[in-house]
RODO-2510 file (C-alpha; in nm, 4 decimals, decimal comma):
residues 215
     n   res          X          Y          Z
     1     x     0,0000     0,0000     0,0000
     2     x     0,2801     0,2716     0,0908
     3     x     0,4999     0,1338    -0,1847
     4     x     0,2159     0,2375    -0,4449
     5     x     0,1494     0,5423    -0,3094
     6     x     0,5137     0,6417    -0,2104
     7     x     0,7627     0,4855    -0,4852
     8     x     0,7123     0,7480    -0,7150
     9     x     0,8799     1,0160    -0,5047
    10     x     1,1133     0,8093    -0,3423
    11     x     1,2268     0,7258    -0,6773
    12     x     1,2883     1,1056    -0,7480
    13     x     1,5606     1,0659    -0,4361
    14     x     1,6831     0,7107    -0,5307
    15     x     1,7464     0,6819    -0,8900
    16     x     1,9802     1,0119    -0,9299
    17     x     2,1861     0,8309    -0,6394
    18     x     2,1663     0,4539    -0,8350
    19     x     2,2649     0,6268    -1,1790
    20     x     2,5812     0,7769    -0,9703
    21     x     2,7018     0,4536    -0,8008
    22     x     2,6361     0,2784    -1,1411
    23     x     2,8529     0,5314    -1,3146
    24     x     3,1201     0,4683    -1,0562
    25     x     3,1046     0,0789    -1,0945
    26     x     2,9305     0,0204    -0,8155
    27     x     2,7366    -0,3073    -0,8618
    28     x     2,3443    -0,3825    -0,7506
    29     x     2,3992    -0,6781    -0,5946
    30     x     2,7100    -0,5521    -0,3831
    31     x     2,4686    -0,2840    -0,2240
    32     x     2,2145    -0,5510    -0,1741
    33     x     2,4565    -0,7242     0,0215
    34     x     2,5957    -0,4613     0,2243
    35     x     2,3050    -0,3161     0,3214
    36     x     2,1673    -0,6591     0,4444
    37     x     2,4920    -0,7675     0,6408
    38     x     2,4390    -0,3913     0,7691
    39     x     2,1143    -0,4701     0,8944
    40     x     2,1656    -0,8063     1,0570
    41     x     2,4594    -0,6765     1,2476
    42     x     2,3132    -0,3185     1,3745
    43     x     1,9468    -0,5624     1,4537
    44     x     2,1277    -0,7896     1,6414
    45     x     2,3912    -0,5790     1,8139
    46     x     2,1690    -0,3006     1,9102
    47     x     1,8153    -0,4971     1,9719
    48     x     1,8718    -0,7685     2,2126
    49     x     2,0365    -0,5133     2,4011
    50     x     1,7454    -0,2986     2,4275
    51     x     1,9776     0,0088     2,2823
    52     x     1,6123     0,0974     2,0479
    53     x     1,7275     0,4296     1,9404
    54     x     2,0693     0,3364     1,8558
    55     x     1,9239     0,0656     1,6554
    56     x     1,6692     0,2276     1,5093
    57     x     1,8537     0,4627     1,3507
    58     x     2,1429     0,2473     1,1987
    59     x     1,8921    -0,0292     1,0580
    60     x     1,6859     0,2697     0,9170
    61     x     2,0320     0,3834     0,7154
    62     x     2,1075     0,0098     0,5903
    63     x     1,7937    -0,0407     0,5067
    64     x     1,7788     0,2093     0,2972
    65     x     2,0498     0,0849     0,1208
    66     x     1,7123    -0,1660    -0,0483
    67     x     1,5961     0,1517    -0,2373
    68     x     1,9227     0,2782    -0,3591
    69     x     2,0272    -0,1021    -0,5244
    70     x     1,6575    -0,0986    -0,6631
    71     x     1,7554     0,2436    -0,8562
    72     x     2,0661     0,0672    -0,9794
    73     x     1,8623    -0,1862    -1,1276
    74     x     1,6498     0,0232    -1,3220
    75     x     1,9394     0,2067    -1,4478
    76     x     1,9649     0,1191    -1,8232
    77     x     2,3864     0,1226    -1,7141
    78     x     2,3570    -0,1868    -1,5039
    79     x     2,0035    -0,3187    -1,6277
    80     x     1,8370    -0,5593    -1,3208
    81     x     1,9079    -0,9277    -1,3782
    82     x     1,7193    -1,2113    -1,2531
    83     x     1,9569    -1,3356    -1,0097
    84     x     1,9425    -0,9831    -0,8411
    85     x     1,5844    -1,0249    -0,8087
    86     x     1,6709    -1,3602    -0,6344
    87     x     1,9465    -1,2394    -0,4168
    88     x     1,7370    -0,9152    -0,2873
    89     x     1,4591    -1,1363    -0,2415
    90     x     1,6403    -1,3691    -0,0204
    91     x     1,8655    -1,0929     0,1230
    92     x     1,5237    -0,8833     0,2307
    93     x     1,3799    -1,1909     0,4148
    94     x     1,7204    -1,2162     0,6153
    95     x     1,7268    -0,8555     0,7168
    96     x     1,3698    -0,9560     0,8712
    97     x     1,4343    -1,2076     1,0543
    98     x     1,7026    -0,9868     1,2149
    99     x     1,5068    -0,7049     1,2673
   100     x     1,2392    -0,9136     1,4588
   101     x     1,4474    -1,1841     1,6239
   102     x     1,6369    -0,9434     1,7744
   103     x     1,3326    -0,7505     1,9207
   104     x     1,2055    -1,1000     2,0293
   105     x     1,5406    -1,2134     2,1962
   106     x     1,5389    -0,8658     2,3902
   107     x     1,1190    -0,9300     2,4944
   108     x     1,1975    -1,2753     2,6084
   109     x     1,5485    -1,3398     2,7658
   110     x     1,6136    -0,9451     2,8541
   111     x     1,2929    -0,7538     2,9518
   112     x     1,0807    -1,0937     3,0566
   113     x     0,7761    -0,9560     2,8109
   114     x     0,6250    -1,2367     2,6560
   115     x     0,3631    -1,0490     2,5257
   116     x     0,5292    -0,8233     2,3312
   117     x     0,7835    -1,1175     2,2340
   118     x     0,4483    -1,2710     2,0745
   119     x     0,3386    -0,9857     1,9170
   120     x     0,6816    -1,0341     1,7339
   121     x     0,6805    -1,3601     1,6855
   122     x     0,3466    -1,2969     1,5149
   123     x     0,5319    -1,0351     1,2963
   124     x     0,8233    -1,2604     1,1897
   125     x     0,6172    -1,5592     1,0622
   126     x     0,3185    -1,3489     0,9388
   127     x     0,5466    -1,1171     0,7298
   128     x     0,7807    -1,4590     0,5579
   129     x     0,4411    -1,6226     0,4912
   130     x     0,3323    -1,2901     0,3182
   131     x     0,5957    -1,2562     0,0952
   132     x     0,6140    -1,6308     0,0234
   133     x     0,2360    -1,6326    -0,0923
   134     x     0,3030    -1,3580    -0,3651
   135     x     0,6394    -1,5924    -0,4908
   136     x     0,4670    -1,8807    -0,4582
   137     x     0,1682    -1,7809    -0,6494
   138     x     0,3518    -1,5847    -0,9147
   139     x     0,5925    -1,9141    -0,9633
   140     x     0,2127    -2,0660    -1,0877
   141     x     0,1049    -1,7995    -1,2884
   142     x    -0,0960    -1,6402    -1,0611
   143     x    -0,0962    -1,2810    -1,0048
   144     x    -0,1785    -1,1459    -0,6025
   145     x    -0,2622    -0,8200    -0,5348
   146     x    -0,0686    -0,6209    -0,2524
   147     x    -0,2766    -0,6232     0,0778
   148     x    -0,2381    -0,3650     0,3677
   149     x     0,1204    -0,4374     0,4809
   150     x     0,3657    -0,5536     0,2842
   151     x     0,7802    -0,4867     0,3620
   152     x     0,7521    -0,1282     0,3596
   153     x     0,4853    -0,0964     0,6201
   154     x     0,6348    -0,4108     0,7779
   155     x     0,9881    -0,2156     0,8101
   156     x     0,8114     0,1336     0,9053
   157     x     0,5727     0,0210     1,1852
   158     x     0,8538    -0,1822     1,3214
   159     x     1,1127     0,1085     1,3242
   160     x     0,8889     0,3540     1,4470
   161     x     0,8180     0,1118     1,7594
   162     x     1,1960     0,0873     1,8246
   163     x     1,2348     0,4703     1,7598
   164     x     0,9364     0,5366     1,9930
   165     x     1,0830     0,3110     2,2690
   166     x     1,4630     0,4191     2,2776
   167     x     1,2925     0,8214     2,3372
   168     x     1,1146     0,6453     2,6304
   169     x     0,7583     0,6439     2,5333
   170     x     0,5351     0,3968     2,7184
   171     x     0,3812     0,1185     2,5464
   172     x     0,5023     0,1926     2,2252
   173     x     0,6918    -0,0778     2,1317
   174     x     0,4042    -0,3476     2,2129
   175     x     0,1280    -0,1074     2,0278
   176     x     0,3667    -0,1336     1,7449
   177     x     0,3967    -0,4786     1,7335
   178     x     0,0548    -0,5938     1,8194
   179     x    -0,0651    -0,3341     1,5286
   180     x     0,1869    -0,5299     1,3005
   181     x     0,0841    -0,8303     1,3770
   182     x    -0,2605    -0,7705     1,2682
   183     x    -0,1760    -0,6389     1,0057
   184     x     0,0696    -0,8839     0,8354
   185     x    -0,1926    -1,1526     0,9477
   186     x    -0,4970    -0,9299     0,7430
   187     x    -0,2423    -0,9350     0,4762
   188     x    -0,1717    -1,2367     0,4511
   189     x    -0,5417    -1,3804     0,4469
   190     x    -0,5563    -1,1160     0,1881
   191     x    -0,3398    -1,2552    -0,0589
   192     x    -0,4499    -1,5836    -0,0040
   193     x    -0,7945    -1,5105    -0,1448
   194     x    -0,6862    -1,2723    -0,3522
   195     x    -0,4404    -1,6107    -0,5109
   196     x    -0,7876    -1,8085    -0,5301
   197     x    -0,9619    -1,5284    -0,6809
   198     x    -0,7442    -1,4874    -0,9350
   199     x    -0,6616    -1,8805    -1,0061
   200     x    -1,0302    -1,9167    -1,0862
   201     x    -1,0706    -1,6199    -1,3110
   202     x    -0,7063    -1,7315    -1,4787
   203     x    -0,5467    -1,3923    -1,3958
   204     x    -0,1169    -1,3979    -1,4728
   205     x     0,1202    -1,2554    -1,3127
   206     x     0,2009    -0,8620    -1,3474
   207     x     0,5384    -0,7311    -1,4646
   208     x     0,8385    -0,8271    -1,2172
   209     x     0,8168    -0,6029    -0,9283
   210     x     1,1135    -0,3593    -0,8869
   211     x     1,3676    -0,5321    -0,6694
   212     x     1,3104    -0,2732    -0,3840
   213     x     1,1075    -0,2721    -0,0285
   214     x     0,8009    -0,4253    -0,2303
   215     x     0,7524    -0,7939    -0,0951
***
């Protein structure tokens, strides 16, 4: 939902930046790998440790880093491949996992919340199982439509949580994730029938999705 409503103008931002790193020989898939190992470290340095703020702001910058190799690949100079798609596709669904087993370390073996350690539980599994339904049913020829939450949403909700926690504001964190969770759940019952709707009426797949914060 953000990404259709937002990619436009971050695109204004990103692509000047992708055509410059491109340019300077600067390959996709070496940001889409830095910017991942960037995010697993900072999530699981700064997280479990319950440094939110910190860690907020440092995943934030790598993850980022998904926007500017998406520009690179719609740069006619380095032209998107399919093993990019692959590799940001697998790369994205590590930097999740981070992101929320590092908030669901800190809830369970550091703060004792298992609530909120739910909550993100919830998030982790309902936001794989959303991207894996769109892959899945594109891999048949079926084409899903987006649903309420997809990564963007997924990455925002989360970060503003963390952000919202390290400045010391109460119950933000669990609001966050208990929102998510609901969310990434609708979602994902939305792109189930929106896969059986669409197998019946014979629907294919759209165009490959920019290999950005889309998933």
């Amino acid at each position: 939902m953000l990404n259709a409503h937002a990619r436009k103008h971050v695109n204004r931002v990103a692509d000047p930046i992708g055509r410059w790193l491109v340019g300077h020989g600067v390959a996709p898939d070496a940001v889409t790998v830095a910017g991942t190992l960037g995010t697993i470290v900072a999530a699981l340095w700064f997280l479990p440790r319950g440094e939110f703020l910190a860690g907020t702001i440092v995943v934030a910058v790598f993850v980022l880093f998904d926007l500017i190799d998406g520009a690179m690949a719609r740069s006619g100079a380095a032209g998107g491949t399919p093993f990019g798609a692959i590799l940001d596709s697998a790369c994205d669904r590590l930097a999740d996992a981070a992101l929320f087993g590092g908030l669901i370390w800190w809830c369970f073996e550091v703060a004792g919340d298992p609530g909120t350690g739910a909550a993100a539980l919830i998030c982790l599994v309902t936001g794989q199982l959303v991207s894996y339904i769109k892959a899945r049913a594109e891999g048949v020829g079926v084409e899903v439509d987006g649903g309420i939450v997809e990564r963007a949403e997924r990455l925002v909700l989360a970060l503003i949580g963390t952000g919202l926690a390290g400045f010391g504001v109460p119950y933000a964190l669990p609001v966050a994730l208990w929102l998510l969770a609901a969310g990434s759940a609708w979602t994902m019952v939305q792109r189930l029938w929106s896969a059986r709707r669409n197998s019946r009426s014979g629907a294919g797949p759209s165009a490959a999705a920019d290999p950005e914060i889309s998933l």
